[in-house]
C-alpha positions as CSV (number, residue, x, y, z in Angstrom):
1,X,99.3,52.2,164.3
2,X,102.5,53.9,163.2
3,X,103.3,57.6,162.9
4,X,105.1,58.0,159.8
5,X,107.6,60.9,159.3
6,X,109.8,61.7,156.1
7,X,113.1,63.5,156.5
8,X,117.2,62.9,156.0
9,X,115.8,60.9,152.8
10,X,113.9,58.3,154.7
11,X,110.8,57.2,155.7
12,X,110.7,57.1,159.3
13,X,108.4,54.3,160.3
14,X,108.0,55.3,164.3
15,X,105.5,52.9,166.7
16,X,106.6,53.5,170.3
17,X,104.5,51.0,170.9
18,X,107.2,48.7,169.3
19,X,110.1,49.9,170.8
20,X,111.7,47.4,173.2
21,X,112.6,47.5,177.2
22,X,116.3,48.1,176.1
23,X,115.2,51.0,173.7
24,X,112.9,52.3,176.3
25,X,115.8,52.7,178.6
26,X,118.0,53.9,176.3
27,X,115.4,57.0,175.9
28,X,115.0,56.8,179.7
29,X,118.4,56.9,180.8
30,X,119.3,59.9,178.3
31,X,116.3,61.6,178.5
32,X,114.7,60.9,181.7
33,X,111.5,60.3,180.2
34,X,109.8,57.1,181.2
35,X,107.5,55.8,178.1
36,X,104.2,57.3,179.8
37,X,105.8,61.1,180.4
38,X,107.7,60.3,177.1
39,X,104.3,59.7,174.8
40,X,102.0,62.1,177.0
41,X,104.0,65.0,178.0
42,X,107.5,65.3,176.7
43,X,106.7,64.2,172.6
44,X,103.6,66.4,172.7
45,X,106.0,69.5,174.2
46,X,107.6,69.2,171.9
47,X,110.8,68.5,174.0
48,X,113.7,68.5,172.5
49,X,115.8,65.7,173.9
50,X,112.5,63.7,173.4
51,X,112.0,64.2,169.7
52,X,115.6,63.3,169.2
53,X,115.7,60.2,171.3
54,X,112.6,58.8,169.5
55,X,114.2,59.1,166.3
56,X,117.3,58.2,167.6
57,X,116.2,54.8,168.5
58,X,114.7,54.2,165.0
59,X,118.1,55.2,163.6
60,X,120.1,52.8,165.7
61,X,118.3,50.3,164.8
62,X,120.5,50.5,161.3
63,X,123.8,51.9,163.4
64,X,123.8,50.1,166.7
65,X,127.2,52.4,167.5
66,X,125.4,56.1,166.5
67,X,125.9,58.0,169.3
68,X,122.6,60.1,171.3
69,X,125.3,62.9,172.3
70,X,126.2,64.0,168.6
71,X,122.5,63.1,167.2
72,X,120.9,66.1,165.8
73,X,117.6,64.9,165.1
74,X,115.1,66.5,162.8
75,X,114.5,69.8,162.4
76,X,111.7,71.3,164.3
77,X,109.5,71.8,160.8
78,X,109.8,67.7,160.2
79,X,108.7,67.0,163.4
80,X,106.0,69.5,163.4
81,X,104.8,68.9,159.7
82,X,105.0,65.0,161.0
83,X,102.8,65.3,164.2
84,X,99.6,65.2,163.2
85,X,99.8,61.6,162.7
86,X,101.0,61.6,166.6
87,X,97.6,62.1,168.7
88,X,96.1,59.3,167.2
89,X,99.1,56.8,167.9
90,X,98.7,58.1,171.4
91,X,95.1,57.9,171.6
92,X,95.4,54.7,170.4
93,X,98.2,53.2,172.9
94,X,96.1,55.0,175.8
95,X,93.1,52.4,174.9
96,X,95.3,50.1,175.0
97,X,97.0,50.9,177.9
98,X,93.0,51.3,179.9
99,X,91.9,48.2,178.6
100,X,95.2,46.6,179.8
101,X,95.0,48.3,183.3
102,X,91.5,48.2,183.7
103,X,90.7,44.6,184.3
104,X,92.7,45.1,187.5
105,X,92.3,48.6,188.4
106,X,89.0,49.6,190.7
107,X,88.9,45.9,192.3
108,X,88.9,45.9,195.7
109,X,91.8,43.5,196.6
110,X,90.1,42.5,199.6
111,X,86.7,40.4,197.8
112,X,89.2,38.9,195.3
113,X,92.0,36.5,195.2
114,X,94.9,35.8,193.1
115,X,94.0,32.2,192.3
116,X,90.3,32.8,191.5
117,X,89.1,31.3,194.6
118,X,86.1,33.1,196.4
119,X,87.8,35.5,199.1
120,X,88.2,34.3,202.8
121,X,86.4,36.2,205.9
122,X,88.0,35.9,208.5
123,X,85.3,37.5,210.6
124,X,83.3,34.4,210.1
């Protein structure tokens, strides 16, 4: 699922789902956002630095030189007017997210094994 937002005569096609490790970094190492804080607390904040780093990676993508210092970003109207397609993307990457963590999350390591041999007991 994408979030699509129109401004600077462009149809910004975002899908943080799609961005890569380097573009993640990139976000991370300006902002300080990790993708987790970036998607469920900073975006929906409406932080600043966040908004412009999203849609600064999108833009570099076409000017691998532009510059996160002297990027404006949208104005706070496009951003707003464009975020009602944003719960859903996150809604959707949070399902995905569960489904990924859950098939290891609430095992207890102890009655499994990582090569899918029954567990040892030692008390035996």
């Amino acid at each position: 699922m994408t979030w699509i937002v129109d401004w600077n005569g462009k149809e910004y096609d975002i899908d943080p789902g799609e961005f890569t490790g380097l573009e993640l970094s990139a976000i991370k190492q300006r902002t300080g956002f990790n993708y987790r804080k970036l998607m469920t607390e900073a975006l929906p904040d409406f932080d600043a630095d966040a908004i412009r780093a999203v849609f600064w990676t999108v833009d570099r993508r076409e000017q691998p030189d532009l510059k996160f210092d002297g990027y404006a970003g949208p104005p706070m109207r496009v951003f707003i007017a464009g975020f009602e397609g944003f719960p859903p993307l996150v809604e959707e990457l949070g399902k995905a997210m569960s489904a990924a963590m859950g098939e290891t999350s609430g095992s207890d390591p102890s009655q499994s094994s990582t090569d899918g041999a029954p567990p040892i007991n030692l008390n035996d």
